[in-house]
N, CA, C and O atoms as CSV, one atom per row, in Angstrom:
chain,resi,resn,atom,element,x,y,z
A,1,UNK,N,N,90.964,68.441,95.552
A,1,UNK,CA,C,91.651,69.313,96.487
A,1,UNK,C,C,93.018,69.679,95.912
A,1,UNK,O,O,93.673,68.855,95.274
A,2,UNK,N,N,93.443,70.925,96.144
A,2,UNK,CA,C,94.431,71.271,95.553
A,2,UNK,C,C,95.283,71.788,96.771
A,2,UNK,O,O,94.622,72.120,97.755
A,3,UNK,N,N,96.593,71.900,96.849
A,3,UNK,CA,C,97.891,72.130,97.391
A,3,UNK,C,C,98.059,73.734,97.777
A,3,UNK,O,O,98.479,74.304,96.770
A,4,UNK,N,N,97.932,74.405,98.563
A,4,UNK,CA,C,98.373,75.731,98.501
A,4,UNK,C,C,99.357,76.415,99.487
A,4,UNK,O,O,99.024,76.413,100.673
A,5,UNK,N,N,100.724,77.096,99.078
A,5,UNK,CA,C,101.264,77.186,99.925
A,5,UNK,C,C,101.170,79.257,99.835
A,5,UNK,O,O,101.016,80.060,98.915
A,6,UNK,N,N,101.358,79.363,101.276
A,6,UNK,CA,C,101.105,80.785,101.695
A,6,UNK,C,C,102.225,81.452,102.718
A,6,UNK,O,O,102.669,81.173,103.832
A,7,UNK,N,N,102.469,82.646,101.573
A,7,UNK,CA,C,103.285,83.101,102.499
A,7,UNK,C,C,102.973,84.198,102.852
A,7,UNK,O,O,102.362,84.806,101.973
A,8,UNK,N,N,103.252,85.226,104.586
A,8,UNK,CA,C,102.503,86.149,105.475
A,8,UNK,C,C,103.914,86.759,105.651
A,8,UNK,O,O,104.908,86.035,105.712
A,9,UNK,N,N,103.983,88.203,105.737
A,9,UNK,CA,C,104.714,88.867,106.590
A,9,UNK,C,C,103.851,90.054,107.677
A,9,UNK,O,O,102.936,90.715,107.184
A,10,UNK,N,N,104.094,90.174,108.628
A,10,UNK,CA,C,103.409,91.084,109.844
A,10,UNK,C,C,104.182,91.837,110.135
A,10,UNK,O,O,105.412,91.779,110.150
A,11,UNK,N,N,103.500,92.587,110.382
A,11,UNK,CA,C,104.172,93.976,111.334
A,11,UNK,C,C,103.119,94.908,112.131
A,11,UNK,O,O,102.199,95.601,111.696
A,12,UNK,N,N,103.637,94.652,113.641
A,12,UNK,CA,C,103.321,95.096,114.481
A,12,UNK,C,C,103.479,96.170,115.502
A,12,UNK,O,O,104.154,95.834,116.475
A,13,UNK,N,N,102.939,97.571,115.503
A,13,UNK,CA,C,103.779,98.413,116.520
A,13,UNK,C,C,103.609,97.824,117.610
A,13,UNK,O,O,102.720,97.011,117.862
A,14,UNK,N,N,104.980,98.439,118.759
A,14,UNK,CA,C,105.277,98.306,119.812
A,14,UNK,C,C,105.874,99.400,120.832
A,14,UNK,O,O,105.975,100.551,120.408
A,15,UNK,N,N,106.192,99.173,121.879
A,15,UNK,CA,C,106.255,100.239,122.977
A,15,UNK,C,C,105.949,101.583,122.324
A,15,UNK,O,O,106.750,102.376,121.829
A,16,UNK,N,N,104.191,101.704,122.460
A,16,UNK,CA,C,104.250,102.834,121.704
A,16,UNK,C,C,104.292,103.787,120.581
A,16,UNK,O,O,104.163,104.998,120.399
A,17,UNK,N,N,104.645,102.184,119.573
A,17,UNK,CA,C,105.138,102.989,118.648
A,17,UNK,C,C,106.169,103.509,117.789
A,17,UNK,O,O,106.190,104.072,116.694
A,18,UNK,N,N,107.186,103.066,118.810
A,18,UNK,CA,C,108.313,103.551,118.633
A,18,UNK,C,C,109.259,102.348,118.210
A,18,UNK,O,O,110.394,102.535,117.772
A,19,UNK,N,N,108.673,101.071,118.385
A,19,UNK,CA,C,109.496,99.948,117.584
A,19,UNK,C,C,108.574,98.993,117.077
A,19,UNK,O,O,107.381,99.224,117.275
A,20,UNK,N,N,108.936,97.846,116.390
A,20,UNK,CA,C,107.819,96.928,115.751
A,20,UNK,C,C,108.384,95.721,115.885
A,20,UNK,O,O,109.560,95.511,116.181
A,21,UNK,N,N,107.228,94.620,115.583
A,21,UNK,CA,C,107.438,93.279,115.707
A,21,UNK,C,C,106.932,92.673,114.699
A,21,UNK,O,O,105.800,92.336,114.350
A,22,UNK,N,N,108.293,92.571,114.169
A,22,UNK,CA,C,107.739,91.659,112.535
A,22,UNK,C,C,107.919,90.252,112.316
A,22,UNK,O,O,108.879,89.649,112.796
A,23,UNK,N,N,107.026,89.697,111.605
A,23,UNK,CA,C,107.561,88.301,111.449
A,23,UNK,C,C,106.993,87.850,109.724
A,23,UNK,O,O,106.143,88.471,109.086
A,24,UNK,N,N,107.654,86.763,109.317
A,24,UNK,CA,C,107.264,86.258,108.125
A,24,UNK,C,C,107.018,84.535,108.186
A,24,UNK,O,O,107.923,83.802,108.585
A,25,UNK,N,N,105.764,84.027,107.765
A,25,UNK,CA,C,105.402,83.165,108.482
A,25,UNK,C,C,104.877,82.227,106.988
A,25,UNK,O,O,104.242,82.787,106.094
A,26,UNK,N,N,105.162,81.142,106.940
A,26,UNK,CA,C,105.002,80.163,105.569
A,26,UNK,C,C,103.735,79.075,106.219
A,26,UNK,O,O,103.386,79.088,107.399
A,27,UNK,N,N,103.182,78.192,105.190
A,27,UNK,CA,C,102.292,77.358,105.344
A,27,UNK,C,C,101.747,76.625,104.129
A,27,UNK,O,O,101.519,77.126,103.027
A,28,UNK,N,N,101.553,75.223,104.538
A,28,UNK,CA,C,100.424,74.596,103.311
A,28,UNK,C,C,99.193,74.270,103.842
A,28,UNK,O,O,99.060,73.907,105.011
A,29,UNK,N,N,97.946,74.416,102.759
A,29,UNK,CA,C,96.757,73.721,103.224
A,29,UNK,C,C,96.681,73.434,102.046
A,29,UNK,O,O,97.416,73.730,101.104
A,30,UNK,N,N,95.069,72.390,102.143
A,30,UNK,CA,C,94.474,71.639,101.001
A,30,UNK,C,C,93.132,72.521,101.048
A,30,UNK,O,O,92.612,72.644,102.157
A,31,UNK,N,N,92.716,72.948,100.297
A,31,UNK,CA,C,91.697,73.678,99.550
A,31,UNK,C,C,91.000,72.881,98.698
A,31,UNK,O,O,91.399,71.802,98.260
A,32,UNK,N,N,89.832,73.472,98.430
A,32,UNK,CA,C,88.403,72.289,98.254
A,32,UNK,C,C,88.552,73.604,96.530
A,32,UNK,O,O,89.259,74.611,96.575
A,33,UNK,N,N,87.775,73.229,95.332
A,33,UNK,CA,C,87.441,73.601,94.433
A,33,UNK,C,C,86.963,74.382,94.289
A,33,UNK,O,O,85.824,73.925,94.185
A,34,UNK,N,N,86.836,75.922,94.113
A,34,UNK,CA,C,86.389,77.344,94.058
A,34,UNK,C,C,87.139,78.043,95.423
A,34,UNK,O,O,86.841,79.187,95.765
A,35,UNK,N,N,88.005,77.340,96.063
A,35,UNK,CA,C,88.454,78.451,97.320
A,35,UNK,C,C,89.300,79.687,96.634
A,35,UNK,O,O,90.190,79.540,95.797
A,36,UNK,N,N,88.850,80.878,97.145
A,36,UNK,CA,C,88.707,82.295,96.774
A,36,UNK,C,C,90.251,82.274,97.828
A,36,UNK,O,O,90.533,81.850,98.948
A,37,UNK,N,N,91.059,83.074,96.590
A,37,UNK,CA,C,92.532,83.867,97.994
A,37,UNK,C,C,92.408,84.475,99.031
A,37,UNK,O,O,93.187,84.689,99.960
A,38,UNK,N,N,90.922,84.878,98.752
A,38,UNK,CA,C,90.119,85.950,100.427
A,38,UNK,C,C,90.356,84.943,101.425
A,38,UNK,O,O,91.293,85.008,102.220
A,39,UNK,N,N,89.267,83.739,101.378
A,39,UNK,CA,C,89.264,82.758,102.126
A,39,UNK,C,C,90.332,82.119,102.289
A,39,UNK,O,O,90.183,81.582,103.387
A,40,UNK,N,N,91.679,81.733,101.746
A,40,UNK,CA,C,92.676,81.435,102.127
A,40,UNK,C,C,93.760,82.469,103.127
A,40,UNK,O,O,94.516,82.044,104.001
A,41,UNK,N,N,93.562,84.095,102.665
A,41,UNK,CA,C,94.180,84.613,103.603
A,41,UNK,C,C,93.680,85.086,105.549
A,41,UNK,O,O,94.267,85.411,106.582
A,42,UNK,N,N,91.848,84.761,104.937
A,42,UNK,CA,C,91.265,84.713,106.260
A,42,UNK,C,C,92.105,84.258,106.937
A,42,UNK,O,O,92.773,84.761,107.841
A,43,UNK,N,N,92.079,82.548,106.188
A,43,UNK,CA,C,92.378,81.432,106.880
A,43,UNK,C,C,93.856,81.718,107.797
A,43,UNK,O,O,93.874,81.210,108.918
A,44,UNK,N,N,94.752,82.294,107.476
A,44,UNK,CA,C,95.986,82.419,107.129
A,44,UNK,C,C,95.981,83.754,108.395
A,44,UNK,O,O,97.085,84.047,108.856
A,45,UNK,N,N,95.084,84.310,108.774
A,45,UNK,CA,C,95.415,85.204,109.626
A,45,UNK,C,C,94.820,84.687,111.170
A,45,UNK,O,O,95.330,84.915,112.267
A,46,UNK,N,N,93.695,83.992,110.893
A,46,UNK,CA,C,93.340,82.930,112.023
A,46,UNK,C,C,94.443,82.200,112.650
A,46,UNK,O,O,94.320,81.799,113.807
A,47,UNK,N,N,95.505,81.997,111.980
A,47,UNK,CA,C,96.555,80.960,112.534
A,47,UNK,C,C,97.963,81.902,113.047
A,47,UNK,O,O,98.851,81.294,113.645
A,48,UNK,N,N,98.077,82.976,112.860
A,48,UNK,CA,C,98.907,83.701,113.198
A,48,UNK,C,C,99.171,83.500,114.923
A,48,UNK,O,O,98.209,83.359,115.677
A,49,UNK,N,N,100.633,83.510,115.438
A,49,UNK,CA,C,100.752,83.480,116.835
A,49,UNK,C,C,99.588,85.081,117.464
A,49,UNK,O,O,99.206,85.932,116.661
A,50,UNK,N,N,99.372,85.112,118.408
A,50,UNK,CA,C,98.532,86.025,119.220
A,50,UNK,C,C,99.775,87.556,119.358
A,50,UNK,O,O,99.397,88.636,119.813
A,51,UNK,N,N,100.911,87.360,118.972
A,51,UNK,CA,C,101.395,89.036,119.356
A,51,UNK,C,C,101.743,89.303,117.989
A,51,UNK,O,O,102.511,90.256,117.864
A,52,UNK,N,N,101.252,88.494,116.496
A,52,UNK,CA,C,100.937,89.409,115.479
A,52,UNK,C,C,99.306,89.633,115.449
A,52,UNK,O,O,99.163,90.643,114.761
A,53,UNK,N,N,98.616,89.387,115.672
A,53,UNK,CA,C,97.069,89.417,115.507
A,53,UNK,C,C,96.869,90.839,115.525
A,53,UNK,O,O,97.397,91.378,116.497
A,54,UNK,N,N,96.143,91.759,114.582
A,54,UNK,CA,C,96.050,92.796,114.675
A,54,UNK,C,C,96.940,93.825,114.036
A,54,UNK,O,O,96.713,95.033,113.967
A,55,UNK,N,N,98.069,93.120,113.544
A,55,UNK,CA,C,99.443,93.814,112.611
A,55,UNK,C,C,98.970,93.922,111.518
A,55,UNK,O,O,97.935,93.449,111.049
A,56,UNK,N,N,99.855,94.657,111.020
A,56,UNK,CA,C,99.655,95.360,109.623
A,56,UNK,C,C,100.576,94.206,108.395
A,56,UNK,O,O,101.802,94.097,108.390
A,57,UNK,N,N,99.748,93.544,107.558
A,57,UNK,CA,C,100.039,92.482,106.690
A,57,UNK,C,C,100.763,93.797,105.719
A,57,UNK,O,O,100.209,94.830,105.344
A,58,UNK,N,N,101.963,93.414,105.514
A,58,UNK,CA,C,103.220,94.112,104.413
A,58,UNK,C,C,103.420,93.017,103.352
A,58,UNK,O,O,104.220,93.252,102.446
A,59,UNK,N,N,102.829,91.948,103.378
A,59,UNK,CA,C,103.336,91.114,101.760
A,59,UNK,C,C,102.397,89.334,102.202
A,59,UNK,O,O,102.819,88.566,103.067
A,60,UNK,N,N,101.142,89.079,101.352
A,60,UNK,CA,C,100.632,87.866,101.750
A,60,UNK,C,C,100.682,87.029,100.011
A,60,UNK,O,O,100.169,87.376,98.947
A,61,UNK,N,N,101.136,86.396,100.207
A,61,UNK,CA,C,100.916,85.599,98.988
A,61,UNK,C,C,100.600,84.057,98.902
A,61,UNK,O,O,101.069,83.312,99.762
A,62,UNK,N,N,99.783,83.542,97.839
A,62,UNK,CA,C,99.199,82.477,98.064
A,62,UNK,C,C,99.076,81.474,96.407
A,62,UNK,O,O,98.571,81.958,95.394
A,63,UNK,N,N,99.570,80.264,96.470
A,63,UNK,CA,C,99.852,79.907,95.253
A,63,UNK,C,C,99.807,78.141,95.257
A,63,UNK,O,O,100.264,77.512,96.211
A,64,UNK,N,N,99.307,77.589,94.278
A,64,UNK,CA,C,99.477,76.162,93.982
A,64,UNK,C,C,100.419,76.009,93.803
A,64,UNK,O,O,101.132,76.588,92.983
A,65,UNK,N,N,100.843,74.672,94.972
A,65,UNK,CA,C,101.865,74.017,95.380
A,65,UNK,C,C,102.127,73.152,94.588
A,65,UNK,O,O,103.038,73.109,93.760
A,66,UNK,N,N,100.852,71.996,94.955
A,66,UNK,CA,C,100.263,70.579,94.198
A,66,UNK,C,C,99.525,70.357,93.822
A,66,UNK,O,O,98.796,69.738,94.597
A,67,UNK,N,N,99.072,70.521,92.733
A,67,UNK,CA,C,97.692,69.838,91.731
A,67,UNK,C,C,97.256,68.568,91.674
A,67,UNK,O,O,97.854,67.884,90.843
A,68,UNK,N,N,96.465,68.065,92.245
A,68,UNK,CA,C,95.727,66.535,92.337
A,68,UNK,C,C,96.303,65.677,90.518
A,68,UNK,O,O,96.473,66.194,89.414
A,69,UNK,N,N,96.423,64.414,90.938
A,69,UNK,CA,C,97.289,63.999,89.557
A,69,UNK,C,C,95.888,62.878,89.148
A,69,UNK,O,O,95.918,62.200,88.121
């Protein structure tokens, strides 16, 4: 298992349209051997609070933290 830390920024319209709700949101998981960045950013949007769900991802990145010793 390897270390991965992920970072999310969101953006969400609001009233309309006319303003947005952004947020930038960090995390680690442990990942099993062949996990694909797809499957980590799935993962990564599953956990988002409920008033970004549905926002427009502006910057996701995903990278080994910790390598098993």
């Amino acid at each position: 298992m390897t270390e991965y830390f992920a970072v999310i920024t969101i953006s969400k319209p609001t009233n309309n349209g006319t303003g947005a709700l952004q947020g930038t949101f960090t995390c680690t998981m442990r990942v099993g051997a062949g996990t694909t960045r797809s499957a980590i950013y799935e993962h990564v949007l599953k956990t988002m609070p409920r008033q970004f769900q549905g926002g427009n991802v502006m910057f996701f990145s995903a990278e080994p933290n910790r390598t098993p010793h």
